[in-house]
C-alpha positions in Angstrom: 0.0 0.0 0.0 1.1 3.3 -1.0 0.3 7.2 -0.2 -1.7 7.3 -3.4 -3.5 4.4 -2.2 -4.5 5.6 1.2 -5.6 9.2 -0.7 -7.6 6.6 -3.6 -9.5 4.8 -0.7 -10.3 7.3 1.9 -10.3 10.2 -0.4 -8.4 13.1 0.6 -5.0 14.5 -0.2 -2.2 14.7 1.7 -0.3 18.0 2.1 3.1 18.6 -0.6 5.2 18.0 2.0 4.1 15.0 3.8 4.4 13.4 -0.3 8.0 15.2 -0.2 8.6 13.4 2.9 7.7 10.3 1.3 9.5 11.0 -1.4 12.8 11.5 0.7 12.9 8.3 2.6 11.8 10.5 5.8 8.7 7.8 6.5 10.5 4.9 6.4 10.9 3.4 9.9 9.7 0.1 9.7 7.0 -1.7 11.3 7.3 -1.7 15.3 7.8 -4.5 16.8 9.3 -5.9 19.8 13.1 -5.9 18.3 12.6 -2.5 16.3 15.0 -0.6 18.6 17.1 -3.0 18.4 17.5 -4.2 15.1 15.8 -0.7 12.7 16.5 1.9 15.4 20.3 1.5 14.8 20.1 1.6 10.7 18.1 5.2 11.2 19.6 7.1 14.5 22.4 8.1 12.1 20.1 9.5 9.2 17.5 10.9 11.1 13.6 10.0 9.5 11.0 12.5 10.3 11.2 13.5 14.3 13.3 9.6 14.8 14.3 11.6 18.1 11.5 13.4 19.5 10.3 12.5 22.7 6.6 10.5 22.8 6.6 10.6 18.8 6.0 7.5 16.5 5.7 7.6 13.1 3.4 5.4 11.5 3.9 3.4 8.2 1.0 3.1 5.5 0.0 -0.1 7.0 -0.5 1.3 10.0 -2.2 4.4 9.0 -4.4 2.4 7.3 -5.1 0.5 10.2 -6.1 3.8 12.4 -7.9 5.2 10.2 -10.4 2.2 9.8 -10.2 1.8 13.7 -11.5 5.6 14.0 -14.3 5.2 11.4 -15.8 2.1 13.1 -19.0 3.0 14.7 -18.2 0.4 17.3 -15.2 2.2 18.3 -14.9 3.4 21.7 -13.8 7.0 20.7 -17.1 7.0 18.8 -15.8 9.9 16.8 -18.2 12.4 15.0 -18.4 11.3 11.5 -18.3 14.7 10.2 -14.9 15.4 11.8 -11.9 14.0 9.5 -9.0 12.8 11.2 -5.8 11.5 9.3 -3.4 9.8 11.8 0.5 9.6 10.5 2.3 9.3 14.2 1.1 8.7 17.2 2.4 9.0 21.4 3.7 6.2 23.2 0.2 6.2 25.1 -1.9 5.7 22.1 -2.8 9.6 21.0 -2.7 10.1 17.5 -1.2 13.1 15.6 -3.8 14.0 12.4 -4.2 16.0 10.1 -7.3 17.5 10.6 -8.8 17.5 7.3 -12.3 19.2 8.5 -10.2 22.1 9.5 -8.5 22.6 5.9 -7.9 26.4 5.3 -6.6 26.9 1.8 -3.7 24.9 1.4 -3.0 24.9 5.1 -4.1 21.5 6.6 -3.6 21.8 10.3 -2.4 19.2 12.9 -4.1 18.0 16.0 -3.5 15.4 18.4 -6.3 13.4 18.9 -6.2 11.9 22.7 -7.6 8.7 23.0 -8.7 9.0 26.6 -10.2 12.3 26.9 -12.7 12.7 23.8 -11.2 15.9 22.5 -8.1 16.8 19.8 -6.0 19.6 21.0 -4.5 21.9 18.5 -0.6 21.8 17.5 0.1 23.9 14.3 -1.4 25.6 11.6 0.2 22.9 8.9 2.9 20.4 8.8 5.6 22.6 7.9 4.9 24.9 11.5 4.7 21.2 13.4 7.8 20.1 12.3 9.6 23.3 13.5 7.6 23.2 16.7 8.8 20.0 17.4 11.7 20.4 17.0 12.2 23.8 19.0 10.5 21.4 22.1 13.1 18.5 21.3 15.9 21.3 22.0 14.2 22.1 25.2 13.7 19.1 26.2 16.5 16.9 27.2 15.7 13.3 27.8 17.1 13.7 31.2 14.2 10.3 32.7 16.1 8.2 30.7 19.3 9.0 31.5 20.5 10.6 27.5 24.0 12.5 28.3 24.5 16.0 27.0 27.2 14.5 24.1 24.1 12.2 22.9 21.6 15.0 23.4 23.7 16.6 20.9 24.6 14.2 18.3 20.9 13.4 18.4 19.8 17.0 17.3 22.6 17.8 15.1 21.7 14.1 13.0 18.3 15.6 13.3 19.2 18.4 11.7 21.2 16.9 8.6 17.7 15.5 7.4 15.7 18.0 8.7 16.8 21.9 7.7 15.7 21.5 4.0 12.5 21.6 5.2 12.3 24.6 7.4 12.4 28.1 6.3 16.0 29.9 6.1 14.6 32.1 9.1 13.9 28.6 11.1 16.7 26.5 10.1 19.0 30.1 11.0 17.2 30.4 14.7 17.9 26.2 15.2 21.4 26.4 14.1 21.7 29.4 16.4 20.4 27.2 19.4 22.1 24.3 18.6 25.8 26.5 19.1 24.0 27.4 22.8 25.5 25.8 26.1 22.7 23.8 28.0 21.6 24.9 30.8 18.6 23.4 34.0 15.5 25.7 34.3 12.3 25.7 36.1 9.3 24.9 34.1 6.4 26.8 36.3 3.1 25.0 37.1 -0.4 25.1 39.0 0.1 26.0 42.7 3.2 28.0 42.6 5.2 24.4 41.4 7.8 24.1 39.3 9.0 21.3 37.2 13.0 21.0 36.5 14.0 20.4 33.1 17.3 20.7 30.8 17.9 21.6 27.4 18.9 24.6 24.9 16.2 27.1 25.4 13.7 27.7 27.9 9.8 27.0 28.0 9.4 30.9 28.1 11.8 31.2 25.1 10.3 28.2 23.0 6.7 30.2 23.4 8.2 33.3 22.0 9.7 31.7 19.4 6.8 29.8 18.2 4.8 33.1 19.0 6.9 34.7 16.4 7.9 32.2 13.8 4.8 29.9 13.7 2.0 32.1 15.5 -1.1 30.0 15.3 -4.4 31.3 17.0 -6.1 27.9 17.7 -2.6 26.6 19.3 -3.5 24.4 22.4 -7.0 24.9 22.0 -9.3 22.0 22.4 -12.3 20.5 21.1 -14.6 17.7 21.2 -14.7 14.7 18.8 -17.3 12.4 20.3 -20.6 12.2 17.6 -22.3 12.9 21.2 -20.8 16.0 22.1 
């Protein structure tokens, strides 16, 4: 099964540079399994496919895709999404959310991306298209240091630079510029505030505060974070 297949049978089209993507190599992880990290994780880490190294992100293959998308259409389905909403998984969270395209929410050639949780019966808002959630992600994987599992600053590094071999053709000269720039940064522990007057302590190249007013500026997006329901009930 193919792109052009998926488009054929549940008629829609996916966005230039999703095909571009294809086109590239950039989709082609695989099928996950239980010995995919260690047998296909080592043939990619050093040619990065789309987001290989972002935290909670997994691409999934046509097959897969496939797969979801007849899941979400079931009636029976437990989500028991409104048929009028379109969603069009391509990667999805370690938990079982989906990343979509949001095809109901097409403005002019922009065709936004949500993810889709599977446990709260709403999608949240990411970007306004592909090419703003692929520079959002990656402004959060600089922020974000895998520090849980234990990923050294040398690997933390290698990880993004290799990311940024495949990636920068994609981005804007303005956004490949501004990563470059963070990349040449020393990293540094800040507080990440929440509820209560708590904080949260992370690591990485930029702050939470600084990743906002980037994506404020570069990729500005009035429905970012915004929620909304998906159940046919609500």
């Amino acid at each position: 099964m193919t792109l052009s297949d998926i488009e054929r049978h549940y008629g829609f089209t996916y966005p230039p540079l999703y095909k571009q993507l294809e086109h590239d190599g950039m989709l082609n992880v695989g099928e996950y399994g239980p010995a995919w990290y260690q047998q296909v994780y080592p043939t990619l880490k050093d040619r990065s496919t789309l987001l290989l190294h972002a935290d909670d992100f997994e691409l999934l293959s046509v097959t897969a895709v496939a797969q979801a998308l007849d899941e979400l259409a079931d009636p029976d389905d437990y989500r028991q999404i409104d048929p009028a909403l379109r969603f069009i998984p391509f990667a999805q969270t370690g938990a079982g959310d989906h990343y979509c395209f949001f095809a109901s929410g097409q403005q002019g050639g922009d065709l936004p991306v949500v993810l889709l949780w599977h446990d709260q019966e709403e999608a949240q808002h990411l970007a306004r298209n592909l090419a703003d959630f692929l520079f959002l992600m990656l402004l959060q994987s600089m922020a974000d240091q895998d520090t849980y599992n234990e990923v050294s600053d040398e690997e933390f590094r290698e990880q993004l630079e290799k990311t940024m071999g495949t990636h920068a053709r994609y981005l804007t000269a303005r956004q490949a510029e501004v990563l470059q720039a963070l990349l040449a940064r020393d990293i540094i522990d800040y507080d990440v505030a929440l509820p209560k007057g708590r904080t949260e302590a992370h690591r990485g190249l930029l702050t939470d505060m600084e990743l906002a007013s980037l994506r404020a500026e570069l990729i500005a997006y009035d429905k970012y974070d915004d929620c909304f329901a998906y159940g046919a009930a609500g």
